[in-house]
C-alpha positions as CSV (number, residue, x, y, z in Angstrom):
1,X,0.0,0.0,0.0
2,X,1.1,3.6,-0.6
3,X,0.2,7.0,0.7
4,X,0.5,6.0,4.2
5,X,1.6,8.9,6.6
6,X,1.6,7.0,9.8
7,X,1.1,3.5,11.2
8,X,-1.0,4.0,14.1
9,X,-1.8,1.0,15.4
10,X,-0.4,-2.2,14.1
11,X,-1.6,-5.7,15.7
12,X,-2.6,-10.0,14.4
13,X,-6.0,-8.6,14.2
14,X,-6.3,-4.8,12.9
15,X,-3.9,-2.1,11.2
16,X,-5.3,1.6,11.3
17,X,-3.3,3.9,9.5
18,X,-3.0,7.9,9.1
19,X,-3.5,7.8,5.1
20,X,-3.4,10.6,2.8
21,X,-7.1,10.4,2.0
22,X,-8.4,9.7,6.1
23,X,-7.8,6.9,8.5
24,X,-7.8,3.4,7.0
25,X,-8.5,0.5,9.0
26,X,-7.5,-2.9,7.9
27,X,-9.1,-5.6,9.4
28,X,-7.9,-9.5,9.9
29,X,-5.8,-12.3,10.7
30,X,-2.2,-13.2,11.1
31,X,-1.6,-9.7,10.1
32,X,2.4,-9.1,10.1
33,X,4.4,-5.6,8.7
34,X,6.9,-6.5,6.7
35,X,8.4,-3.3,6.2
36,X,7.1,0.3,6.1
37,X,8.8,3.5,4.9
38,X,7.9,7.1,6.0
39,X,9.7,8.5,3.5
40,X,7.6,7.0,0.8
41,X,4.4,6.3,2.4
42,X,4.8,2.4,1.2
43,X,3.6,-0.5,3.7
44,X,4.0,-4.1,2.9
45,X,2.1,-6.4,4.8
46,X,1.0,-9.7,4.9
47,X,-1.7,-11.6,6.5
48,X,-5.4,-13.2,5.6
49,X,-7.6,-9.3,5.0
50,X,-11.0,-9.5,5.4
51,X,-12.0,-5.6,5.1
52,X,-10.8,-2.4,4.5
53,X,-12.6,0.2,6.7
54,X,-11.9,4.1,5.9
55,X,-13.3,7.4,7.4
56,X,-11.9,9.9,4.3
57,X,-11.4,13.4,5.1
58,X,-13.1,15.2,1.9
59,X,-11.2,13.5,-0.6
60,X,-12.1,9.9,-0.8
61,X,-13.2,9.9,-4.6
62,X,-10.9,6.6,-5.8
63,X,-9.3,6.4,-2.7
64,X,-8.5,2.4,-3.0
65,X,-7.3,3.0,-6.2
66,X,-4.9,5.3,-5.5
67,X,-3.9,3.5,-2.2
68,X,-3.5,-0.1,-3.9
69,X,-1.6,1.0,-6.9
């Protein structure tokens, strides 16, 4: 994933993350960060997902899109 500012909270069960279009939540199993740069907004993770759950600030038009690219 890109456009991440900040990893807020990082655990097995849930990621929620300071994005540049709102707060993204990820939601799941087994969840482990491989790596994550500030300095390029990129995380890697890995785990089984079973939602993505975002609160966008004004400028969620394609914001999946954009993060997932």
């Amino acid at each position: 994933m890109s456009g991440i500012r900040e990893v807020k909270v990082f655990d097995e069960e849930s990621v929620t993350l300071d994005t540049v279009e709102g707060l993204l939540t990820v939601k799941g199993e087994k969840l482990v960060n491989d790596s994550f740069s500030a300095t390029s907004g990129e995380l890697f993770m890995q785990g089984d997902i079973y939602a993505f759950v975002y609160s966008s600030d004004g400028g969620g038009k394609g914001f999946i899109r954009k993060l997932l690219k």
